[in-house]
Backbone as CSV, one residue per row, in Angstrom:
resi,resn,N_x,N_y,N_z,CA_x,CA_y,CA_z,C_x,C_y,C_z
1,UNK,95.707,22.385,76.558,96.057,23.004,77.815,96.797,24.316,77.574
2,UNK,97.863,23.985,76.723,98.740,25.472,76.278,98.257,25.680,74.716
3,UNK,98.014,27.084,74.623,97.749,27.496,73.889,99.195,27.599,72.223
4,UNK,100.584,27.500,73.284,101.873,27.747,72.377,102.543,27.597,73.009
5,UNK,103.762,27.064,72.170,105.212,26.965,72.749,105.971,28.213,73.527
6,UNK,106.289,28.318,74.471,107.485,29.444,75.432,108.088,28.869,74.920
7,UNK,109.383,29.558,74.377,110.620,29.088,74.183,111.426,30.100,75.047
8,UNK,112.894,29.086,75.976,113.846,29.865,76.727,114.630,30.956,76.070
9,UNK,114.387,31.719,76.823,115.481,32.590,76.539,117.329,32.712,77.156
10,UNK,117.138,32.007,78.327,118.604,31.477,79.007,118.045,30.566,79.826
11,UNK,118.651,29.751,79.606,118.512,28.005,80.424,119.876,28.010,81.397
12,UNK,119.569,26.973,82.316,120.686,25.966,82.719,122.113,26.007,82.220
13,UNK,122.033,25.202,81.117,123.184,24.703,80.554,123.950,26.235,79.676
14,UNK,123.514,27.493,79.930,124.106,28.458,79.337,125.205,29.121,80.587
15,UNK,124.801,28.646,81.643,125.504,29.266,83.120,126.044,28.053,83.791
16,UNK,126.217,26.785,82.987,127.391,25.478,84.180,128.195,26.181,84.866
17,UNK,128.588,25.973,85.829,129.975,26.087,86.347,130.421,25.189,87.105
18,UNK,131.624,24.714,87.219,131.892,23.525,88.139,132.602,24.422,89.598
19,UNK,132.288,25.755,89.674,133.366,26.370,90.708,132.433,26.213,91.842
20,UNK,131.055,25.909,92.046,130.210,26.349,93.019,129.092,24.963,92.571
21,UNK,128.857,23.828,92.805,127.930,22.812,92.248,126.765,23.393,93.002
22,UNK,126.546,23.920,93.606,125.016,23.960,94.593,124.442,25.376,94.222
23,UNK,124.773,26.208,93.066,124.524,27.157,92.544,123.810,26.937,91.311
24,UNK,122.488,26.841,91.261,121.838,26.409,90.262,121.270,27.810,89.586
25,UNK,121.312,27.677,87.942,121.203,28.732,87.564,119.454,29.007,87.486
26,UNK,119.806,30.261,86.564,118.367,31.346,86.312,117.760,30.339,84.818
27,UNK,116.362,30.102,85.651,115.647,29.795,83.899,114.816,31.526,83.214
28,UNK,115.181,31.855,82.371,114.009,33.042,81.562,113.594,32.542,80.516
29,UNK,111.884,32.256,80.366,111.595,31.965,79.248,110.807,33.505,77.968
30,UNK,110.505,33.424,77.355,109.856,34.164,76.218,108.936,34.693,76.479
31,UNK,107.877,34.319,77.729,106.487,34.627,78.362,106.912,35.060,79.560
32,UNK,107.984,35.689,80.273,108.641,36.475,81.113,108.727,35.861,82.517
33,UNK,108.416,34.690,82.374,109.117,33.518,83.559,110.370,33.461,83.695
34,UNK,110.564,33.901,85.069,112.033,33.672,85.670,111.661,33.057,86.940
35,UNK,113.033,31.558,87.057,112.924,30.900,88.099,114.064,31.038,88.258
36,UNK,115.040,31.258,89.672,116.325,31.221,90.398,116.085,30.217,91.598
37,UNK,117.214,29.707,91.309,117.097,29.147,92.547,118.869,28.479,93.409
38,UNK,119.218,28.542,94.818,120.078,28.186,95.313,120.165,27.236,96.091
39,UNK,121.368,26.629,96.139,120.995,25.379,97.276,122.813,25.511,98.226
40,UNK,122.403,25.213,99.089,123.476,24.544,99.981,123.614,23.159,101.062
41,UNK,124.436,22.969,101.335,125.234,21.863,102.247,124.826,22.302,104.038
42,UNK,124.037,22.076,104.920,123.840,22.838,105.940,123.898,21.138,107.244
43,UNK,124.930,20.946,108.222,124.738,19.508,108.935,123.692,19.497,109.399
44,UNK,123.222,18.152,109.215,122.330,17.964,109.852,122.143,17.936,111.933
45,UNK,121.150,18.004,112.404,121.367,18.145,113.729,122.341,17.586,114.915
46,UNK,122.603,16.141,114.087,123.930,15.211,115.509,125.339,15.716,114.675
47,UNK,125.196,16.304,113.265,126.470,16.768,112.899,126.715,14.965,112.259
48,UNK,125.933,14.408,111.864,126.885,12.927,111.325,126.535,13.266,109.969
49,UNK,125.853,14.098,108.925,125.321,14.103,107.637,125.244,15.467,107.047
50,UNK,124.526,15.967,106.133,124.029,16.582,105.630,122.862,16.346,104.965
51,UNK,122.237,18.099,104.890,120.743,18.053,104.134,121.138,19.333,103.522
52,UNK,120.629,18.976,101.667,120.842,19.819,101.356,119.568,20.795,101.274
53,UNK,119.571,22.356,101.382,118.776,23.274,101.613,119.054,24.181,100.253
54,UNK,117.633,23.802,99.869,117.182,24.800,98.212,116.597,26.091,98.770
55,UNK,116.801,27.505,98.428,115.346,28.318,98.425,115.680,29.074,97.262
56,UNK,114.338,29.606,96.857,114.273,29.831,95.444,113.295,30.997,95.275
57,UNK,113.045,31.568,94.515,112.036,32.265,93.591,111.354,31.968,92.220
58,UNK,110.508,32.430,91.978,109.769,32.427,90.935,108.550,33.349,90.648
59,UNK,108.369,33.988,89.586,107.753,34.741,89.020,107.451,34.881,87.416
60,UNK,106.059,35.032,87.608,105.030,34.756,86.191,104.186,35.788,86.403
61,UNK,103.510,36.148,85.023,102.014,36.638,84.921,100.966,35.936,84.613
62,UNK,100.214,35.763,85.519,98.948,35.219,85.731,98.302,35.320,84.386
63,UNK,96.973,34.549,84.458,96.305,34.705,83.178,95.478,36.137,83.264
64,UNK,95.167,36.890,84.406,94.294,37.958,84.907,95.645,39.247,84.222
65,UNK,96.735,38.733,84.440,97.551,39.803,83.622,98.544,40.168,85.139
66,UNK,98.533,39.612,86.238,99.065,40.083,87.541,99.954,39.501,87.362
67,UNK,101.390,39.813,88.211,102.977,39.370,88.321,102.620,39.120,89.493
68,UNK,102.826,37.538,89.624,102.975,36.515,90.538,104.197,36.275,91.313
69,UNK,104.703,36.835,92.301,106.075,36.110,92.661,105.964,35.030,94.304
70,UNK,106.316,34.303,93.965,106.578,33.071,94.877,108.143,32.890,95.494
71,UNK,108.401,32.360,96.482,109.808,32.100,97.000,109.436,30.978,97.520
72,UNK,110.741,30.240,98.114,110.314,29.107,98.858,111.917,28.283,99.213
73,UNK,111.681,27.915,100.410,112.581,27.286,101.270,112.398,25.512,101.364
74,UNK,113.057,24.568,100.864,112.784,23.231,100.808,114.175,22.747,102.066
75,UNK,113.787,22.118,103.239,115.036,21.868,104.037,114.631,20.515,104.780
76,UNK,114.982,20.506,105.460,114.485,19.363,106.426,113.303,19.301,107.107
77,UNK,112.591,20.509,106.908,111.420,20.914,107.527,110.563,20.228,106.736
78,UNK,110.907,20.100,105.752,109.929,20.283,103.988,110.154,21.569,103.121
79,UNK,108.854,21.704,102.568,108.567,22.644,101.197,108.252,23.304,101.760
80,UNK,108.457,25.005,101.964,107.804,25.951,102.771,107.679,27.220,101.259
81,UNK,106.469,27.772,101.157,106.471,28.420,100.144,105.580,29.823,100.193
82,UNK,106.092,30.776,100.052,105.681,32.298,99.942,105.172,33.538,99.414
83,UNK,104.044,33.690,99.010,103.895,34.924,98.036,102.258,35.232,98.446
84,UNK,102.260,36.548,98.182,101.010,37.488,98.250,99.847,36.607,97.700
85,UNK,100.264,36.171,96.633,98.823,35.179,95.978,98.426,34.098,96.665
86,UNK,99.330,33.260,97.525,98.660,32.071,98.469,97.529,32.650,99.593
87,UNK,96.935,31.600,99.826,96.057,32.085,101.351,97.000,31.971,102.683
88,UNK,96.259,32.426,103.376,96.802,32.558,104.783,96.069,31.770,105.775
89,UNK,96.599,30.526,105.996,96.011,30.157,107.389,94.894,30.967,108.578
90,UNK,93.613,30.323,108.640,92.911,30.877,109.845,93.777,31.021,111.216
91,UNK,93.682,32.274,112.089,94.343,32.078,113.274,93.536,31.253,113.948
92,UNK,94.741,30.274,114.899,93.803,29.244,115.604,94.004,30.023,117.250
């Protein structure tokens, strides 16, 4: 399937911090993948809970040689996800 190992260039565990837990760090690997991503604490609608809310980025080069970037919002809605390379819904 893969041709070779990516190896990271900054992970996770190089950016812990305990000052902010819902601040998840930057992955960069060797093949110029970078994923960021954030999350927060947002109540839920009667105010008795919480849901936590990720949105993120990501960006790669395709095998065609194109820079791919994606974003995306995960909440109570679901997975909602963004970039020039997806299709677009027919108008109904």
């Amino acid at each position: 399937m893969y041709d070779s190992l990516v190896p990271w260039i900054r992970s996770p565990w190089d950016q812990l911090s305990t000052k902010c837990p819902l601040e998840f760090p930057t992955y960069i690997s060797g093949d110029g993948t970078v994923a960021a991503e954030l999350g927060r604490l947002k109540p839920n609608a009667d105010g008795s809970d919480y849901v936590l809310v990720k949105e993120g980025t990501v960006s790669y080069i395709s095998p065609e040689g194109k820079t791919i970037n994606l974003s995306y919002v995960a909440d109570e809605y679901g997975f909602r996800a963004t970039g020039d390379h997806l299709p677009t819904p027919p108008e109904a």
